[in-house]
C-alpha positions in Angstrom: 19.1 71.3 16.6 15.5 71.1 16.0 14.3 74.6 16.6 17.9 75.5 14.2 16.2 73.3 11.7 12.5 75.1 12.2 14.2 78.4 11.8 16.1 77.5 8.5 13.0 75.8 6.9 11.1 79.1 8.1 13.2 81.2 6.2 12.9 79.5 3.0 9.0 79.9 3.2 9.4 82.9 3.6 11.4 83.3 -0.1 7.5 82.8 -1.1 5.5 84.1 1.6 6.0 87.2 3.1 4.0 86.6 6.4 3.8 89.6 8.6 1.3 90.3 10.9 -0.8 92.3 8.6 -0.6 90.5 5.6 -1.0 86.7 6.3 -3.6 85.7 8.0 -7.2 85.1 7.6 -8.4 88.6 8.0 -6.9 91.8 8.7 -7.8 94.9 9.8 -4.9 98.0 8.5 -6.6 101.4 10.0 -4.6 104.9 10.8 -5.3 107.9 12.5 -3.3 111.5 12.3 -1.3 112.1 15.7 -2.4 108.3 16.9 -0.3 105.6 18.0 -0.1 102.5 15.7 0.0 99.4 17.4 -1.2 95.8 16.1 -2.8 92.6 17.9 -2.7 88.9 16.4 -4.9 86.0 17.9 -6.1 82.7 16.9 -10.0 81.1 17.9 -13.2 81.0 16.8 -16.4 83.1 15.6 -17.2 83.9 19.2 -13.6 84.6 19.8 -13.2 86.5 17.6 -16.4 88.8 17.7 -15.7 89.7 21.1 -12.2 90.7 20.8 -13.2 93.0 17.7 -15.5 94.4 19.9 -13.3 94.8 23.0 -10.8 96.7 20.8 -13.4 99.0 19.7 -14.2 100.0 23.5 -10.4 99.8 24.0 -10.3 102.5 21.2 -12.6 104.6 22.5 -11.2 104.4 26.1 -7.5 104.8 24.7 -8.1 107.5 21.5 -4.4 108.3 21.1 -3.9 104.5 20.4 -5.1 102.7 17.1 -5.2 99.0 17.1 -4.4 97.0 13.9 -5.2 93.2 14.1 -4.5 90.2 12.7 -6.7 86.9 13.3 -7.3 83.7 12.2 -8.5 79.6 13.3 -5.9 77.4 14.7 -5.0 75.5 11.6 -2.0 76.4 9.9 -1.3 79.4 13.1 1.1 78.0 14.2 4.0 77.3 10.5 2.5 81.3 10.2 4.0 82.4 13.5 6.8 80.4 13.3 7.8 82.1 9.7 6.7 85.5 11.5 9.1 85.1 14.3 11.7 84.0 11.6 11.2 87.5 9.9 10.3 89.8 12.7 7.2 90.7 11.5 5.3 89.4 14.2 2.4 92.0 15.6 3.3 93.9 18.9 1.0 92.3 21.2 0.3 88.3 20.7 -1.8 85.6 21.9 0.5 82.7 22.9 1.1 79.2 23.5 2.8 78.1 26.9 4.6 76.1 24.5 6.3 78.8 22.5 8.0 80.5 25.4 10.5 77.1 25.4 10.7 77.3 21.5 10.9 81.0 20.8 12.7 82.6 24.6 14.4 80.4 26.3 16.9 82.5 27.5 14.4 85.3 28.2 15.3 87.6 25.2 12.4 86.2 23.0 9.8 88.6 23.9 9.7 91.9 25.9 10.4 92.2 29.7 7.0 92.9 30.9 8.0 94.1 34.3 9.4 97.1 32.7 5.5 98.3 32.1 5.0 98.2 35.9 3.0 101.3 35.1 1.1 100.5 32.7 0.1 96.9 33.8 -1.7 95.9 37.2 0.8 93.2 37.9 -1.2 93.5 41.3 -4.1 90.9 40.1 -1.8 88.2 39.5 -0.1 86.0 42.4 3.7 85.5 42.2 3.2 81.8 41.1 1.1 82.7 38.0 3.7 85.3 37.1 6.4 82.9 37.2 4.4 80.9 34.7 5.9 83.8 31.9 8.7 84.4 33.7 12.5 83.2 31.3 15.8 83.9 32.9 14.2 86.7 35.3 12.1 88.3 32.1 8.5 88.2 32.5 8.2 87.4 28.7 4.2 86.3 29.1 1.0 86.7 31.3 -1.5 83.9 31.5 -5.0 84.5 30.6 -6.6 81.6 31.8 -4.7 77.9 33.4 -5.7 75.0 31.5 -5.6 71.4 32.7 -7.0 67.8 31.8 -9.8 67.1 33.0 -12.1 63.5 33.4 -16.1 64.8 32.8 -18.0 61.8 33.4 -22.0 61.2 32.9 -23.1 60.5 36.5 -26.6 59.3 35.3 -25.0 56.5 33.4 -22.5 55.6 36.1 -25.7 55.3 39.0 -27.5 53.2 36.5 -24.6 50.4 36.4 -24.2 51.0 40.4 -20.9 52.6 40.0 -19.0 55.0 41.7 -17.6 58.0 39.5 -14.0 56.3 39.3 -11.4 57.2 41.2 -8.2 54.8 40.5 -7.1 53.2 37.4 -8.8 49.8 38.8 -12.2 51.3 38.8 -12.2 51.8 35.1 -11.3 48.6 34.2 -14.1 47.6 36.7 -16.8 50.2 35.0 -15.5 48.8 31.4 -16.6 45.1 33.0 -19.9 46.4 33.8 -20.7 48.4 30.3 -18.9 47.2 27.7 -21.9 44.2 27.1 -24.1 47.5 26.3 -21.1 48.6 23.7 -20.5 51.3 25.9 -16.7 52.3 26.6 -16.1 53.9 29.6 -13.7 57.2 28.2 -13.3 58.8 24.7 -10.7 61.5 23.8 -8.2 62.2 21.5 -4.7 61.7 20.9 -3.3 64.5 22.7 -5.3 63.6 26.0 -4.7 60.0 25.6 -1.1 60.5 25.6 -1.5 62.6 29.1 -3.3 60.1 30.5 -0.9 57.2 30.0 2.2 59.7 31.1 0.2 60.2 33.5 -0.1 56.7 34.7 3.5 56.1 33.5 4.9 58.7 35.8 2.6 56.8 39.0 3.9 53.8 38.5 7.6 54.1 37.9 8.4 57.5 40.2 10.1 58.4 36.2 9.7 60.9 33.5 10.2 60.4 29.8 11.9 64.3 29.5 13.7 66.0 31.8 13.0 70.1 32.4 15.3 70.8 29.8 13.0 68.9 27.3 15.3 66.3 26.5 14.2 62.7 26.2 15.7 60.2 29.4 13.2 57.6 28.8 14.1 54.2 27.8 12.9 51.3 25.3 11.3 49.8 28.5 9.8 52.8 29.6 7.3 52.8 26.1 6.9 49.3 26.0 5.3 50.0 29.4 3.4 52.7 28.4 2.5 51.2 25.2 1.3 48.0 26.8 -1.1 49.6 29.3 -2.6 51.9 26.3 -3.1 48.1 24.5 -4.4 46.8 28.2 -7.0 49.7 27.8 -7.8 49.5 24.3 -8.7 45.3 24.4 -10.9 45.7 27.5 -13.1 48.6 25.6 -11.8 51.2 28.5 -11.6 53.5 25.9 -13.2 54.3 22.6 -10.7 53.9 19.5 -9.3 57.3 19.0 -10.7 57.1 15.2 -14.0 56.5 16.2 -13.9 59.3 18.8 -16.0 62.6 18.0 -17.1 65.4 20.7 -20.8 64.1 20.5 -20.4 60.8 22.1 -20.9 61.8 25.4 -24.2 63.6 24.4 -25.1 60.5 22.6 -24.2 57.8 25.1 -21.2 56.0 23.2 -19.0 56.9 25.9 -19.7 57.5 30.2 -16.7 59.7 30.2 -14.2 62.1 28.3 -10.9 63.1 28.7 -10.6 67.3 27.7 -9.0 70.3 28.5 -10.9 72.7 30.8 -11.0 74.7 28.3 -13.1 72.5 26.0 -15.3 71.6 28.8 -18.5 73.9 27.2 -17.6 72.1 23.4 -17.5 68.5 25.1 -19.7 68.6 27.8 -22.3 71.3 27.1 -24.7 69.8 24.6 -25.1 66.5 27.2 -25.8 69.0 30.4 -28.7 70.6 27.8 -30.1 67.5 27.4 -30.2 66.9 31.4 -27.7 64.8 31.7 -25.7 65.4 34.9 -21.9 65.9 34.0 -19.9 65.7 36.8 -15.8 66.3 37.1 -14.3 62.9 38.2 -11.1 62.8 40.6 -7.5 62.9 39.1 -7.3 58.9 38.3 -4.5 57.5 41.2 -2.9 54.0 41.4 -4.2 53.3 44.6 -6.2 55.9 47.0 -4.1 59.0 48.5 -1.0 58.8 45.6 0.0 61.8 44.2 -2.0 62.5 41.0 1.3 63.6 38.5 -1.2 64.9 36.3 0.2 68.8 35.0 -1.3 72.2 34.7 -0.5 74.8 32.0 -1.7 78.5 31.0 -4.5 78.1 28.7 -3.3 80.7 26.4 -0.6 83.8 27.3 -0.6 87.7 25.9 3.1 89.0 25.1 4.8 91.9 23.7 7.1 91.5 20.6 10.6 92.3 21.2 10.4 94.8 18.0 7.4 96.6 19.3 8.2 100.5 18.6 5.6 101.8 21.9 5.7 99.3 24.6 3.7 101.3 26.6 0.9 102.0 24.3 1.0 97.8 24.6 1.4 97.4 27.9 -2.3 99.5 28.1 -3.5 97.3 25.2 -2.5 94.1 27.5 -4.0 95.3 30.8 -7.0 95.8 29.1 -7.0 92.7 27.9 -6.0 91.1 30.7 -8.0 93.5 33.5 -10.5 95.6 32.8 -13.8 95.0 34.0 -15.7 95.8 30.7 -13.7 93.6 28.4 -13.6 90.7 30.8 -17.7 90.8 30.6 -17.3 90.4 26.7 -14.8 87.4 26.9 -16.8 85.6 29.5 -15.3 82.5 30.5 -14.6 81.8 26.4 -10.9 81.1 27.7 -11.3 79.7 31.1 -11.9 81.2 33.9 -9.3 84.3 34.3 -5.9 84.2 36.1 -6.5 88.1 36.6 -8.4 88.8 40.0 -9.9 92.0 38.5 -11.2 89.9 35.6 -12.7 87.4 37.9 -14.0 90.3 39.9 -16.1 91.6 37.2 -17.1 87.8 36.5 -18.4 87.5 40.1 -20.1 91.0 40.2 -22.2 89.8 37.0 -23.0 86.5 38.0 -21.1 85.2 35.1 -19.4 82.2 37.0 -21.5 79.2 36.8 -21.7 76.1 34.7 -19.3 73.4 33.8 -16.3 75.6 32.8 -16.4 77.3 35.9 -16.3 74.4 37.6 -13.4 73.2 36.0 -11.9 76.3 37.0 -12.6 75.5 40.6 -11.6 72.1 40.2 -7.7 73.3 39.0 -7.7 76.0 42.0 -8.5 73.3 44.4 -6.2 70.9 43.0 -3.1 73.5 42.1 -0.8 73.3 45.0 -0.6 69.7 43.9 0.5 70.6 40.3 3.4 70.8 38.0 3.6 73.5 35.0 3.5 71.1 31.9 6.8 69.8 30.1 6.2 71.5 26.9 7.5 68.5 25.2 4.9 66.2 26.7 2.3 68.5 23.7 4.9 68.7 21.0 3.2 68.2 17.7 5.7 66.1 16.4 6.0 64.0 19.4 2.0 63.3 19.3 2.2 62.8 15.9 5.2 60.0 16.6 3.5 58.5 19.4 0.1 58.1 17.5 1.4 56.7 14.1 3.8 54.2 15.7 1.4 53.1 18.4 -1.7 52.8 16.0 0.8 49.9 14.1 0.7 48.0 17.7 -2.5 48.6 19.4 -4.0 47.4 14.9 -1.8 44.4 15.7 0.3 45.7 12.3 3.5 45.3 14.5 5.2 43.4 17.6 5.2 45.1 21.0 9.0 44.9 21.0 9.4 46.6 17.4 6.9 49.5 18.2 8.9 50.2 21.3 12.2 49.9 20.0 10.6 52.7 16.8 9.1 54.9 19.4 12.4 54.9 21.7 14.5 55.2 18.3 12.0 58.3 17.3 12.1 60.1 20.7 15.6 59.4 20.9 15.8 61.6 17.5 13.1 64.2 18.0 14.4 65.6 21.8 18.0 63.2 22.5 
């Protein structure tokens, strides 16, 4: 009913906005060449992101001159309503940079996107296992390839953990125990945002009661008890200064001390954790937090990001070149660096190694999900829904600001989830 409801709203956008992949977004390149192939590329990022593609199309160009690459880019905000009315209207470009997310929302029966496995020949489906091919993989289509894995992670300043005597933490007791020791020095023990917050408490959730709150369909089978438990452990966290209020949060704060831990995607690891390592601070990754020592973690893994082919493409196979490039060659994976992760491909990673290009704290995050993988779930897609964030944070700000009884903001978040994915 939802994604019925998305699609209908979509299509009375786009009554006033024609958005197509060469006209809507930020900027846009529209080139042509006699006796080429047109095809066209959308992504989302930032400056760096998006100098390096522009680049690595360039030297995709030249490597590929019967093939001309139109693209359309922009930041996050507002990408996703744009893709979503794009999709509506089929004017989505021919090869896209994806969410996880969207294969759920947009190809759930496979039909979404194009069946990679029919460009065998013009894709090295050899650098990728069979478990990160399944990752894309609807109804027996390969609809997606995964650029990089993404996963939460716990950074932690060692410096400031040795100077209270305390271990990096380990179990959910031990942060209560470092917030004991710290919190006199108005220092919280993690800061993050609502996204991560909320992954942390399912993750704790999903420990302690052997439950989850959807099932693989996305549908909600949690009950009132079930966030009342969840939203009295995010209070039990909040009142003993375990974490830092989520409006106070900022990505400084562990460069500047106000926190001795954060909470981030691996992917984020540079934005969070980088200014604090170039001060000399020793950032460390912290195990996956456990009820009691040996429990299994129930914390989940995703692709960072995905490539896939529209279903409307007119030359797959001038794609499927555009996509192993991407996704393989040696030259472009130089450019992009570790900017996404460290690459799924083996080729990519290849080229990484042969450069000396994997070091620092993202590629340790990187090592950190490959040792920690076989004990991994792919991510419910509804456990990120924007709408279920934005649900869980406006209903449980009203409890944890004392603005509402435990028992009415978990009877509202129930009734909410019950609406959003029942």
């Amino acid at each position: 009913m939802r994604k019925q409801v998305k699609m209908i709203i979509a299509i009375i956008l786009l009554v006033s906005v024609l958005a197509s992949c060469t006209s809507d977004l930020s900027k846009v390149r529209i080139s042509s060449q006699e006796h080429s192939t047109v095809i066209s590329m959308s992504w989302w990022g930032n400056d760096p992101r998006h100098e390096y593609t522009l680049e690595g199309l360039s030297l995709f160009q030249e490597k590929n001159p019967d093939i001309v690459v139109n693209h359309s880019y922009g930041v996050w905000n507002g990408y996703e309503r744009r893709y979503l009315m794009q999709m509506a209207s089929h004017n989505n470009c021919d090869v896209m940079q994806i969410n996880y997310a969207w294969l759920s929302e947009y190809s759930e029966d496979g039909t979404g996107y194009y069946d990679i496995n029919k460009l065998a020949d013009q894709i090295d489906l050899s650098s990728f296992t069979e478990e990160d091919l399944a990752t894309g993989t609807r109804n027996g289509h390969l609809n997606a390839l995964p650029i990089a894995y993404n996963t939460v992670c716990l950074f932690y300043n060692a410096d400031m953990f040795a100077k209270y005597g305390l271990d990096i933490p380990s179990t959910w007791d031990d942060l209560f125990d470092a917030a004991k020791a710290m919190r006199k020095d108005n220092i919280y023990v993690l800061g993050m945002v609502n996204k991560h917050l909320f992954l942390l408490l399912n993750a704790w959730f999903e420990q302690t009661t052997d439950r989850t709150l959807f099932d693989d369909n996305g549908k909600y089978i949690g009950s009132a008890s079930d966030v009342k438990m969840i939203l009295e452990f995010y209070k039990e966290l909040s009142d003993n200064k375990v974490i830092m209020p989520l409006y106070d949060f900022n990505v400084s704060n562990l460069e500047d001390g106000a926190v001795a831990g954060t909470v981030c995607w691996t992917s984020d690891s540079i934005r969070y954790c980088q200014p604090a390592i170039d001060e000399g601070t020793d950032i460390v990754i912290g195990d996956y937090l456990r009820v009691s020592e040996g429990d299994q973690s129930e914390w989940y893994i995703k692709p960072a990001t995905m490539y896939a082919i529209s279903i409307n493409c007119s030359d797959p196979e001038s794609c499927g070149r555009l996509v192993d490039f991407l996704l393989n060659d040696p030259d472009f994976a130089v450019l992009q660096g570790t900017e996404k992760g460290v690459p799924v491909s083996s080729s990519a990673r290849q080229a990484l190694l042969e450069n000396g290009m994997l070091s620092g704290i993202e590629y340790q995050a990187g090592e950190f999900i490959n040792d920690n993988l076989p004990h991994m779930n792919l991510i419910n897609p509804m456990l990120e829904n924007a709408d279920f964030q934005d649900t869980f944070k406006s209903v449980s700000d009203k409890y944890i600001y004392n603005e509402a009884t435990l028992e009415e903001s978990a009877s509202e978040l129930h009734r909410e989830l019950m609406k959003l994915a029942g």
